[in-house]
N, C-alpha and C positions, 0 to 999 in steps of 0.2 A: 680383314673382314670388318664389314661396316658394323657396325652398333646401330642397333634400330631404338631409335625413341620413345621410352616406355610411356604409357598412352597417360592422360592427364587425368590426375584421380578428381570424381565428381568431386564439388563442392556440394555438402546438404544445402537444403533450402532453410533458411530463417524462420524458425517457429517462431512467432510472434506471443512475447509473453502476456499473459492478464492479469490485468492488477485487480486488487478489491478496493471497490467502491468508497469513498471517505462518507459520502455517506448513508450508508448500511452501517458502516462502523460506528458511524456522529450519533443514529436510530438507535444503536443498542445501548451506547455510553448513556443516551439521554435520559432512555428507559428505565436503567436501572437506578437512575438519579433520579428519576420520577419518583420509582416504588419506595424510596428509602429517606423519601418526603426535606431531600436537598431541596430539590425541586420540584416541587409536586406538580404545579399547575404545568409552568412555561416548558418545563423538561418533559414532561408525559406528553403535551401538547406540539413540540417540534419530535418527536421521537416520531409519532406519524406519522408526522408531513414527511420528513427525510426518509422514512422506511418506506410509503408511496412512493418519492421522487425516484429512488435507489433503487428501489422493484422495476419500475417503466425503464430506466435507462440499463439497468443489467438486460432486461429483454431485450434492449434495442440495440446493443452493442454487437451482436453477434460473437459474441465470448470472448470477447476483449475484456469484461468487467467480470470478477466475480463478487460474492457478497452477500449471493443471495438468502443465506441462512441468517448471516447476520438482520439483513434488514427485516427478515419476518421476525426475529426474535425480537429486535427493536420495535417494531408495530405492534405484537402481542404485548413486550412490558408496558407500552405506551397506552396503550388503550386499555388495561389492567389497573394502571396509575388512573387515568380520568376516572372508570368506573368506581376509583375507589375513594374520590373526592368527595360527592354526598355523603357517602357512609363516615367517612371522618368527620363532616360537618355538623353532622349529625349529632357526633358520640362528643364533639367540642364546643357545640353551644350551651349546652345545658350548664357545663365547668364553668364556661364565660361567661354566663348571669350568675351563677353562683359568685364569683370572685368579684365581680361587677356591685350586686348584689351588697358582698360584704364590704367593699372599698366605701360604698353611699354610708353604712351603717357607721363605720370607725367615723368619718366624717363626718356624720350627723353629732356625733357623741363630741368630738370634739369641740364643733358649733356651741354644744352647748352648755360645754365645760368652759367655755371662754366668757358664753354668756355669765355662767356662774362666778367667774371671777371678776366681771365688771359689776355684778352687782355686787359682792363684795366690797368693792374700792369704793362704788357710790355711796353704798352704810356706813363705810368708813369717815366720809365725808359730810355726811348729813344726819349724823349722830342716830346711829346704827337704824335708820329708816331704810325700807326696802323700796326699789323704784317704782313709779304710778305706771309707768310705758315706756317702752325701747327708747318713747325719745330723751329718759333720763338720761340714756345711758348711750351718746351721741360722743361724748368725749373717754368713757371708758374701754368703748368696742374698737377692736383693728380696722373693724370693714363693715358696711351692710352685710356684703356678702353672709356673715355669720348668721345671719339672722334668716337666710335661708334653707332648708335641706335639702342637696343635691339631688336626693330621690325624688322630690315634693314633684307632683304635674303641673303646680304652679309655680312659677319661678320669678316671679313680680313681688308677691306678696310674703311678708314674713310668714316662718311656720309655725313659729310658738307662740306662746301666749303665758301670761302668768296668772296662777290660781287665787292670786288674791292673798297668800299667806302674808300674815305682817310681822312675822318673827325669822328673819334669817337664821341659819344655824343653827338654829336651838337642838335641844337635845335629841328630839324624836325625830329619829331618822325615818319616819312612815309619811311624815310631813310634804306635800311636796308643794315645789315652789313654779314649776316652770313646767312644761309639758306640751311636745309636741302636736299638734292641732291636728291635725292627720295622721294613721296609723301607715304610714308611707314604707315599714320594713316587713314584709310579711305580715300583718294584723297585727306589728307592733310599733308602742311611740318612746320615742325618746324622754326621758324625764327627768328634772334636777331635784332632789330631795332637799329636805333643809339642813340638811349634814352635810351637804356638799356633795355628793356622788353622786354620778350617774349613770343609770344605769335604761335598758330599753324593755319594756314590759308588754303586755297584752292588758287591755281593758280588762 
């Protein structure tokens, strides 16, 4: 008895697998780098683009691609990140002049505790006489530079000036010897007392 040929079992057909989109995946990474101000600007700003690209090419694959949640989530953080650049900008300028602000002031102050000390060494030398003008004080000074205030809207011209006192360091610390020409820190001037300190006042 012959044996008949058992019939040949179909082979299925090949589903063809889909992958997800690199980038839908790149949109969402970027986005959340956006919002957590790694990257604010460049990261919020590609997180878009890639979430557009990765939206048109998911549609256009015929379900070859997926991703598509991803890259809406990416374009929503992305565009959440930009919108929320002004508002940052906003709430960080204000700190930035402040700190701005005070950086000019210590500097001012320093300017003119330097100054104070050149005059100093010029009395020392010229039997405790206070100097007529800065230009006395050409070999005592590190720089011009000092003789300017970083705040000043002029920056050519010295900013101080001296009162005319002719008693250095005498005892009355109300004395003052030196004083900023400009009220360049908020309506206030830098000033050198005849005790040496200095301190920044209001008219």
């Amino acid at each position: 008895m012959n044996e008949q040929p058992s019939p040949a079992t179909p082979t299925p057909p090949m589903i063809a697998r889909s992958k997800t989109s690199g980038l839908a995946i790149a949109s969402l990474v970027l986005g959340i780098l956006g919002l957590t101000c790694i990257l604010p600007i460049i990261g919020a700003l590609l997180a878009v683009i890639f979430g557009i690209v990765a939206l048109n090419q998911i549609g256009k694959s015929g379900g070859q691609l997926t991703g598509h949640g991803q890259a809406v989530a990416g374009l929503i953080t992305g565009g959440i990140g930009l919108l929320m650049l002004p508002i940052m900008a906003a709430l960080l300028l204000p700190a930035l002049g402040q700190a701005r602000g005070k950086a000019r002031s210590t500097l001012c102050i320093n300017n003119v505790k330097q100054i104070g000390i050149a005059c100093t060494l010029y009395a020392n030398d010229n039997n405790d006489k206070p100097p007529r003008s800065f230009d006395d004080l050409k070999q005592e000074l590190p720089s011009r530079k000092v003789l300017i205030c970083p705040a000043a809207k002029d920056q050519t011209n010295c900013s101080y000036a001296f009162t005319g006192a002719t008693n250095l360091w005498q005892a009355d610390p109300n004395v003052i010897v030196l004083r900023e020409i400009e009220a360049n820190h908020r309506g206030r001037r830098t000033v050198l007392y005849a005790d040496g300190h200095v301190e920044q006042r209001k008219d």
